[in-house]
C-alpha positions as a Python dict, from the first residue, in 0.01 Angstrom:
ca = {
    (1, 'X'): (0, 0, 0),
    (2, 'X'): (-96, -174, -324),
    (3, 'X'): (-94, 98, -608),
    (4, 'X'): (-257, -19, -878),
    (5, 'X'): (-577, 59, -1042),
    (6, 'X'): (-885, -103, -925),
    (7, 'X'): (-1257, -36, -1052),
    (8, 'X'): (-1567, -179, -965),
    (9, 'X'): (-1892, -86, -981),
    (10, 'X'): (-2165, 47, -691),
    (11, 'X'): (-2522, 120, -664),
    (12, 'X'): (-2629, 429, -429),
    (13, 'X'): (-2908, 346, -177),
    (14, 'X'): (-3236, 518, -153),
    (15, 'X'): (-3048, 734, 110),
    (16, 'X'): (-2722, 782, -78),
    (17, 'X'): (-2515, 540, 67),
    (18, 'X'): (-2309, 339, -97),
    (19, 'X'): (-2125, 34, -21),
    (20, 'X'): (-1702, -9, -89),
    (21, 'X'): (-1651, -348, -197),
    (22, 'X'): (-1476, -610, 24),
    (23, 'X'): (-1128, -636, -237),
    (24, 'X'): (-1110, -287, -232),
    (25, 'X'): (-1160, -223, 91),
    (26, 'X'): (-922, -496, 239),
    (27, 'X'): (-672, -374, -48),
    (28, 'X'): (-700, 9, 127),
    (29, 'X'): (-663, -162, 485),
    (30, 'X'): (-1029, 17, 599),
    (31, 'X'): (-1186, -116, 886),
    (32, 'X'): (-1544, -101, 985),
    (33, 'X'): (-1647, 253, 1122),
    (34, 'X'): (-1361, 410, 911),
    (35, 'X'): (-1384, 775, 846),
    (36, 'X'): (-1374, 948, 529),
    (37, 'X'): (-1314, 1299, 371),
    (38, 'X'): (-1551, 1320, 65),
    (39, 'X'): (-1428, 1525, -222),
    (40, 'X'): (-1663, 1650, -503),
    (41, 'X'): (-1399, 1750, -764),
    (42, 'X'): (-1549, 1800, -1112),
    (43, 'X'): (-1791, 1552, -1191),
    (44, 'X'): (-1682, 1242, -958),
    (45, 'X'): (-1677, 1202, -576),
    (46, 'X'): (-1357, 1095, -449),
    (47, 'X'): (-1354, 912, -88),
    (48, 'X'): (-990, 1006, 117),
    (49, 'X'): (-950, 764, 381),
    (50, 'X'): (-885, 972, 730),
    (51, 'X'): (-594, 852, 864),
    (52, 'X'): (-420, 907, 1235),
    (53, 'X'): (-166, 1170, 1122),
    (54, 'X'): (104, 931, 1301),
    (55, 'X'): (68, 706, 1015),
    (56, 'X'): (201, 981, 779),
    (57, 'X'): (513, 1021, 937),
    (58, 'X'): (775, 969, 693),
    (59, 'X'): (603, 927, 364),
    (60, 'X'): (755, 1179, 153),
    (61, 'X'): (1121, 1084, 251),
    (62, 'X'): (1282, 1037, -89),
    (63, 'X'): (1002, 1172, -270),
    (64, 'X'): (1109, 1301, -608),
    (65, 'X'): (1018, 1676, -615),
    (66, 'X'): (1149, 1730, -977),
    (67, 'X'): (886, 1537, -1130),
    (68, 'X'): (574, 1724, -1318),
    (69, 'X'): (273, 1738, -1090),
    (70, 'X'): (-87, 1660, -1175),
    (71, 'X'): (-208, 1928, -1361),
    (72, 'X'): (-623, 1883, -1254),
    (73, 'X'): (-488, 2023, -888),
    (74, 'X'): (-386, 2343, -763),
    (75, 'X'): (-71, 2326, -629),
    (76, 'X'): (180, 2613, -421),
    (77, 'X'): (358, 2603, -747),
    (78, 'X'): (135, 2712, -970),
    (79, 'X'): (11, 2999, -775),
    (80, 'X'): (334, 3101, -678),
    (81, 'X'): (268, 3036, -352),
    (82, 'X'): (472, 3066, -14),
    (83, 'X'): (467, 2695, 205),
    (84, 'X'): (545, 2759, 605),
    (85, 'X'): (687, 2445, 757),
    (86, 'X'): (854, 2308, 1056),
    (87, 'X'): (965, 1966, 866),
    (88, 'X'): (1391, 2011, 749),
    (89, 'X'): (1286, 1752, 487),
    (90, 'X'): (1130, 2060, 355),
    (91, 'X'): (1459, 2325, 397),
    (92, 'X'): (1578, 2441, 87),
    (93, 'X'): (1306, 2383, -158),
    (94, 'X'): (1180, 2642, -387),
    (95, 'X'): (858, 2824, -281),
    (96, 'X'): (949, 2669, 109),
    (97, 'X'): (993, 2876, 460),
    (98, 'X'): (1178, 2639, 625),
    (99, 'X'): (1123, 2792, 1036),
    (100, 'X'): (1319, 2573, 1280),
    (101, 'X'): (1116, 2431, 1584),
    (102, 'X'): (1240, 2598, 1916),
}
């Protein structure tokens, strides 16, 4: 997936529809009849492309967990919270119940 910043600009419809331009949409992959979460955080909308949860397998292999974490987001960390899993990428990580599948 291409990770770099792209902007453009949209006009909302009389009934609030909008429409995702064609280089940012191919750039994303979307197809037509794509489905979206829609995210009012703060004073923007953000659109989260719903994906088949199969296509998520693997993508935090390797992640870097050290690394400082956006600090406009409430995360486990900063409320000191407890994460249940079933994923050993997970096992051993602060904050993380690692409970083995049976």
């Amino acid at each position: 997936m291409n990770q770099t910043l792209s902007m453009a600009s949209v006009t909302v419809s009389a009934d609030l529809q909008i429409t995702i331009p064609a280089a940012v949409g191919q750039s994303l992959g979307l197809s037509e009849g794509q489905r979206f979460q829609v995210v009012r955080y703060q004073d923007r909308i953000e659109l989260i492309p719903i994906r088949p949860i199969q296509a998520l397998r693997g993508f935090l292999k390797g992640m870097e967990t050290t690394l400082d974490r956006d600090t406009d987001r409430a995360t486990a960390y900063q409320f000191d919270a407890i994460v249940w899993t079933q994923d050993n990428d997970f096992e051993g990580l602060r904050n993380i119940r690692y409970l083995a599948k049976t």
